[in-house]
N, C-alpha and C positions, 0 to 999 in steps of 0.2 A: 427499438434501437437496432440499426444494421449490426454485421458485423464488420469485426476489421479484416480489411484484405490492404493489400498493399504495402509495401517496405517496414512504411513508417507506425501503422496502426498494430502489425503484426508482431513489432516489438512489445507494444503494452501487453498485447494477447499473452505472447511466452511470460512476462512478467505475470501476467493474473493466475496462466496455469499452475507455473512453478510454486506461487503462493498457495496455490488452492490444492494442492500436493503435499503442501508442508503440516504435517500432523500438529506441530505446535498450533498455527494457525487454526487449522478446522478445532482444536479444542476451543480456542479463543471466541470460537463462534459460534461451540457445542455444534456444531455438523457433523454429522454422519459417513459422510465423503469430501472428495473435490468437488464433487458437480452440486451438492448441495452450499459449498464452503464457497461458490462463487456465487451466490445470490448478493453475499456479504462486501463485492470486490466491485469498487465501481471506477470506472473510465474518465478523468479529468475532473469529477467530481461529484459532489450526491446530486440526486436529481431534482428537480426544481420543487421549491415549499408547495403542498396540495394546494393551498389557498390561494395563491395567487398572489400570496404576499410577498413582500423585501425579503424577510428572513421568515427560519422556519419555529415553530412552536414549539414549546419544549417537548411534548407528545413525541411532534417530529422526531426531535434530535433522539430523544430516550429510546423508540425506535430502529435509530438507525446502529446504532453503537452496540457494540465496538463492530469497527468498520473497516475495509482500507479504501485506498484512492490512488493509482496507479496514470502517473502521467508522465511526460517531458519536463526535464528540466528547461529553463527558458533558451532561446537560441545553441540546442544542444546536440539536435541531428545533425551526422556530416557523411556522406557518401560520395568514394573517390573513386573515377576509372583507374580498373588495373589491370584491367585487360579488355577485348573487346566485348562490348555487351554484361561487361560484369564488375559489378561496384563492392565496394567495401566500405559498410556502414557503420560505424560507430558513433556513440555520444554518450548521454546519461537521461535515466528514468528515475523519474521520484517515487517513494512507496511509504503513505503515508498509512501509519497505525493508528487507532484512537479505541480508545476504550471508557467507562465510566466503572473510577474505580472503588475497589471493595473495602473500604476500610476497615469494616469487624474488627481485622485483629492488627488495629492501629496502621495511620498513618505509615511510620516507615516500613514495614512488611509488606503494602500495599505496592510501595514503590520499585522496593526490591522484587518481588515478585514481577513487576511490569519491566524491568533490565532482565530479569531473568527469560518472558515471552519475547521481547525485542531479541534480546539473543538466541533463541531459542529457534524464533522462524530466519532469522540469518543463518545460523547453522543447517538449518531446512535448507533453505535458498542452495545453498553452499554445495550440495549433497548432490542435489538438482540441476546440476550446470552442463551434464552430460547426459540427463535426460531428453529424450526427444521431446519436441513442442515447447520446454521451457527455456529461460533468458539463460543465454551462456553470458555471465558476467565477469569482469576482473578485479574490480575497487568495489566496495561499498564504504559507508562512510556516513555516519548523523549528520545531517546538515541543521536540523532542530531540534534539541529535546535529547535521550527523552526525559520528560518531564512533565509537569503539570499546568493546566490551564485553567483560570477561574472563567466561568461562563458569564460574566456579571451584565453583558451586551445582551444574554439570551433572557424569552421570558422564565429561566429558570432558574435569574437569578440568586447568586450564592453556589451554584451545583458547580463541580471541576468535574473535567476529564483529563486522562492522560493521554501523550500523546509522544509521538517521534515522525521525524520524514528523514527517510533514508535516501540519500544518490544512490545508484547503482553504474558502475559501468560496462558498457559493452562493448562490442568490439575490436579492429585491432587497436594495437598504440606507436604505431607506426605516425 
């Protein structure tokens, strides 16, 4: 996978650092650090099924989870001249959580606990906005979730995961 360079790419980048900074998060993923808590951070979405099939196997998915996926929201980049040779970009990035979760000790504990990490790495995010290399943001905001998902389309049928995709926004609001 290159990496990002460029206006537009370099936005998701600061979104995966600041994630992979966020101690809530690297617990979610049992890492060690960022640089290990980014293996877990993937770009527009997971990578293609090994098989070569449509979709992936439950193997797959059990695998990948919990996970995030750091992209654009749809028609959401906008950079204006404001002076010469110098733009100001703003729009919204999505930061999608997923986890498969623990129920032991029932259902609702499980969910709670999953509002608890959802908040947890927003308050992370939050902390991180005046960090070098991470997303200086201003709104965040659930666009889905969070909540639960029956997998019953995967071969693992019956399994849920939980899950949330948060907007983020950046730059100005001019």
């Amino acid at each position: 996978m290159p990496d990002p360079s460029g206006s537009i790419a370099l936005v998701l980048k600061s979104l995966r650092e600041g994630l992979s900074q966020s101690a809530t998060f690297q617990t979610l993923v049992d890492a060690e650090d960022a640089a290990e808590a980014k293996a877990w951070i993937h770009y527009e979405r997971l990578p293609d099924p090994a098989s070569d099939a449509d979709s992936y196997t439950a193997a797959e998915l059990d695998a990948y989870r919990p996970y995030a996926i750091v992209s654009f929201a749809p028609n959401s980049f906008r950079a204006d001249l404001i002076a010469q040779s110098t733009f100001d970009a703003r729009g919204r990035v999505l930061l999608e959580l997923v986890r498969e979760p623990d129920d032991s000790g029932g259902r609702a504990g499980a969910d709670l606990d999953w509002l608890n990490v959802v908040g947890g790495i927003v308050d992370d995010l939050a902390t991180l906005v005046e960090t070098a290399g991470c997303l200086m943001f201003s709104r965040v905001e659930a666009v889905s979730g969070p909540g639960r998902a029956a997998l019953d389309d995967s071969p693992g049928a019956g399994a849920e995961e939980q899950g949330v995709v948060l907007a983020l926004s950046f730059g100005s609001s001019r």
